[in-house]
C-alpha positions, 0 to 999 in steps of 0.5 A: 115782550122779552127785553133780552130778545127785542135788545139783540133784535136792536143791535142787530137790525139799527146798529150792526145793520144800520142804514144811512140817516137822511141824503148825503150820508153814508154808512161804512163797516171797518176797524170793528165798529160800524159808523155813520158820516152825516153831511156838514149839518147832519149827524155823524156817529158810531152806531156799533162796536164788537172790539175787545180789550186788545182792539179798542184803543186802535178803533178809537184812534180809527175814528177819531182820524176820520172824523177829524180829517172831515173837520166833523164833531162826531158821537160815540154813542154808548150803551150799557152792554158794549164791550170792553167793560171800560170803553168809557174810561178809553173814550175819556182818555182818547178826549170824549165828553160824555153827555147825559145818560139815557135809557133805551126803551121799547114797546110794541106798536100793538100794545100802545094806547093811540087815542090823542088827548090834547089840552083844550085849544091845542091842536097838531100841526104836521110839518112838512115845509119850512115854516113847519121846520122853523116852528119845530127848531123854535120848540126845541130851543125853548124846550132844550136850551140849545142851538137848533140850527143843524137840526133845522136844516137836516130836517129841511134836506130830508123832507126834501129828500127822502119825506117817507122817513120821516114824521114830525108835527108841532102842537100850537096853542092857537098860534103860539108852537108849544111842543114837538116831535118827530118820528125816524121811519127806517126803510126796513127793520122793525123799529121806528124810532121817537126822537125830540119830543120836547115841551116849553115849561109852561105847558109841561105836565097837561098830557101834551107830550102823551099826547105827541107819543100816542100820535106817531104810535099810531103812524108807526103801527099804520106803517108796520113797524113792530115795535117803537123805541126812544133813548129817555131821559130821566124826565120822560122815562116815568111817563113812557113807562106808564104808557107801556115802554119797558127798559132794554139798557142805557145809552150815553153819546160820548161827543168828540170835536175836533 
């Protein structure tokens, strides 16, 4: 796998060719940048920029207006080899707060181990209704340590809506909901994508979250997509190295609230 060819092939088909996430939300191309509007719970972004130093601080403002006549929180998300060099420090200056950096990473369906090895007396739980959905907000509570709310009520709408996008599944421990994670299935292009997957502390470091990626690898290559991609942190990123994910560049959501 190139990085360098699978990277253009990023951001030409999920930023600059980006198709709306989940019902109600839309995606427009103006001021140089291409932005995502989500519903009241969804989520809301700019997805792409092709700006310069004399066009940056005048597309910022564009979508800063925007988002905030809706009363919308809103993410820029970053990556490493956006333009202008100092977009970051524009952002920060237009009142962005930037979250952890992340790492951009991919690999190809067809190169990925796909056997799931679960812990004994752990079993997977495909979501597919509410009492799946609560279970799933209940992990990314414990696991995150943030509100889930928003989260919850989005994967409500588009299991509803639009169930062929999306894959998510809970791993129990009897009865007892130890780690989660779901799978975005574009309608065209050629990644899907692995987002969420969190595990409670005291079930960290027993193979679980190998465990969650290798499941939706498989649903991923059973669905045709060529390659897989994931935005790390620095805690997965050792292990999906190891699992056959390569680098492409960073990512940082910078968020800003009206």
């Amino acid at each position: 796998m190139n990085p360098v060819e699978v990277l253009a092939l990023f951001d030409r088909e999920m930023r600059q060719g980006a198709r709306p996430e989940g019902p109600g939300a839309r995606v427009e191309r103006a001021d140089g940048v291409v932005r995502q509007t989500g519903t009241e719970h969804g989520w809301s972004a700019v997805l792409w920029s092709g700006l310069d130093e004399s066009a940056a601080d005048a597309a910022i403002a564009a979508q800063v207006r925007h988002f905030t006549e809706l009363g919308r929180e809103f993410e820029w998300k970053l990556y490493g080899h956006d333009r202008p060099s100092d977009l970051p420090a524009r952002l920060r200056a237009a009142g962005f707060v930037p979250e952890p950096e992340e790492t951009l990473m991919a690999a190809e369906t067809g190169g990925l181990a796909t056997a799931v090895e679960l812990p004994e007396g752990v079993r997977l739980r495909a979501v597919t209704g509410a009492a799946g959905v609560d279970l799933m907000a209940e992990v990314h509570e414990q696991a995150f340590g943030t509100d889930s709310s928003r989260l919850r009520q989005h994967l409500l709408d588009r299991l509803a809506a639009q169930p062929d996008t999306v894959t998510a599944v809970v791993a129990m421990a009897g009865e007892v909901p130890v780690s989660s994670a779901r799978l975005e299935l574009p309608a065209a292009g050629s990644f899907a994508g692995l987002w969420g997957g969190g595990t409670v502390k005291p079930w960290r470091g027993r193979g679980i979250y190998r465990a969650l990626v290798a499941h939706r690898a498989r649903i991923a290559a059973e669905r045709g997509y060529r390659y897989v991609q994931v935005d790390a942190s620095p805690d997965s990123r050792p292990i999906l190295q190891r699992l056959g994910f390569v680098p492409l560049t960073t990512t940082t959501p910078w968020i800003h609230r009206p």
